[in-house]
N, C-alpha and C positions, 0 to 999 in steps of 0.2 A: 727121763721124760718119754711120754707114750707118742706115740702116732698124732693121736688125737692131741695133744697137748700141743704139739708142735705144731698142727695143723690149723689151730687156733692163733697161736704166736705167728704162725705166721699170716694169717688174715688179719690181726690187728695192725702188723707192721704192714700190710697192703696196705688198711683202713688210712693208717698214718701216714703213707706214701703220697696215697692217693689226694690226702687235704694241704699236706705241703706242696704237691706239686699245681693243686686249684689258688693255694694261696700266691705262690709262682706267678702261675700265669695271669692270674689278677693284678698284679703287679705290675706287669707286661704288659696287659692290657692297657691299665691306664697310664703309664709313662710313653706309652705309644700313642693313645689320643692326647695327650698334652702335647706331645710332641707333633703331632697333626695340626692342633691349631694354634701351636707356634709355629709353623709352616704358612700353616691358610694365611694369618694376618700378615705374614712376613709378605706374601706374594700378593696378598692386598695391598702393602703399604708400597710394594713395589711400584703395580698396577694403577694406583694413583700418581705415582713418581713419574711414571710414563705418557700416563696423560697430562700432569703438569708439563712435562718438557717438553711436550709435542705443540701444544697451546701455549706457552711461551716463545717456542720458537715460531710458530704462525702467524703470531703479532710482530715480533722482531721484524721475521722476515717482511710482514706487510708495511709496517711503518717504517722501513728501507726500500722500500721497493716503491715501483708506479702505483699498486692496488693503495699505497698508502693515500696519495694523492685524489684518488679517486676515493675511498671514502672518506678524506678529508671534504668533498665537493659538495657527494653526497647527503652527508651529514648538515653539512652546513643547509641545505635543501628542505631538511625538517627530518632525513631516514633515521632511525626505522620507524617512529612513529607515522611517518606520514610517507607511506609509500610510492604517492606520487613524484615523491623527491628522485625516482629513479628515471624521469622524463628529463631530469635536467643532466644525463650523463650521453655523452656521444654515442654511437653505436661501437665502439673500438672501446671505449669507456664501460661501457654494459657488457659489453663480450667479456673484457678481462674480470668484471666484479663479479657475472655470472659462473666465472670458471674458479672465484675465490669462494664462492657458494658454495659450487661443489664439494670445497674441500671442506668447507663447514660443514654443509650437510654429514659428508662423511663422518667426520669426525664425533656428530651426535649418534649417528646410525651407530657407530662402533660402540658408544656409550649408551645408548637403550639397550644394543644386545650381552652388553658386560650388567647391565640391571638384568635384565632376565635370567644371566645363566647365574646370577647371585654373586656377582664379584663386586658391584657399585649396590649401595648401602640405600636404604630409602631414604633416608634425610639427606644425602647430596642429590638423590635422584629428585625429590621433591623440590628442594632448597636453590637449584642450578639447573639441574637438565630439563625441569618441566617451566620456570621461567624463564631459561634461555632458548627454548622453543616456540615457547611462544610469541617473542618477539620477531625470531627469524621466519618463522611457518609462513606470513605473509607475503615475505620476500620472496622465498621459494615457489608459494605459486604465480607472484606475478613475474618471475625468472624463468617459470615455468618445469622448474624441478621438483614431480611429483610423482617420480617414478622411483622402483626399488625395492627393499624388503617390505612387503607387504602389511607386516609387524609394525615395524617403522610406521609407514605412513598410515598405518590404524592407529597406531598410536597419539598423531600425529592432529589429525582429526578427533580425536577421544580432548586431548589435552586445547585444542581450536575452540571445541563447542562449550567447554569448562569457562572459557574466556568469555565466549559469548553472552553465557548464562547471565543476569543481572543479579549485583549483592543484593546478596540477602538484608533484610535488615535484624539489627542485634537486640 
């Protein structure tokens, strides 16, 4: 065999090298994003696991606690449809459901910004977090909690004035 013969032989066995090793790492490739978004959904599914158990235990703790009694009274008042219902609460009454607020509020704030950075899915976002805002938002301002992530309460006012809007007709 010459020089050149060999020199050929051996740039085919490069050629071939080079396509095994692209088929290689193709392979690689995609068993690594599969394996990514068996990741993602896993820490999604956790992610919702989390905030079930935080909002389970919220209510636990409330309907064990005084806050229980106190939206028990509340409620019975007409809230949250009719937000005057929160004149029929003592001022010790209002301090403690204003400080149960807080933790609601928080707890959607944390859930607008888990929508944003794309961990909460638009049909829960739609389905829960924009109807259960809209119920609380008026609470909030006459609690006076309307202060925070900026985001948040733009958002917050976006999803108020939606409410406002009159249906449509069909």
């Amino acid at each position: 065999m010459t020089i050149m013969e060999l020199g050929a032989l051996g740039e085919l066995l490069g050629a071939v090298g080079v396509i095994a090793t692209l088929a290689y790492l193709s392979i690689q490739i995609r068993q690594n994003t599969r394996s990514l978004d068996a990741a993602q959904r896993l820490a999604l599914a956790q992610t919702y696991q989390m905030r079930s158990d935080a909002l389970q235990n919220m209510l636990v703790q409330a309907a064990s606690s005084t806050i229980g009694g106190i939206i028990y009274k509340v409620t019975q008042a007409g809230y949250p449809e009719d937000i005057g219902a929160l004149d029929s609460l003592t001022p010790e009454e209002r301090s403690r459901f204003r400080q149960w607020h807080i933790a609601q509020q928080a707890h959607w704030d944390n859930m607008h910004f888990q929508y944003q950075q794309g961990f909460l899915d638009a049909e829960y976002y739609r389905d829960e977090f924009v109807k259960r805002v809209q119920r609380l938002w008026p609470a909030w301002q006459a609690l006076r909690l309307t202060g925070g992530r900026q985001s948040f309460f733009d958002e917050l006012r976006r999803i108020d004035a939606l409410r406002r809007q009159p249906d449509e007709p069909a």
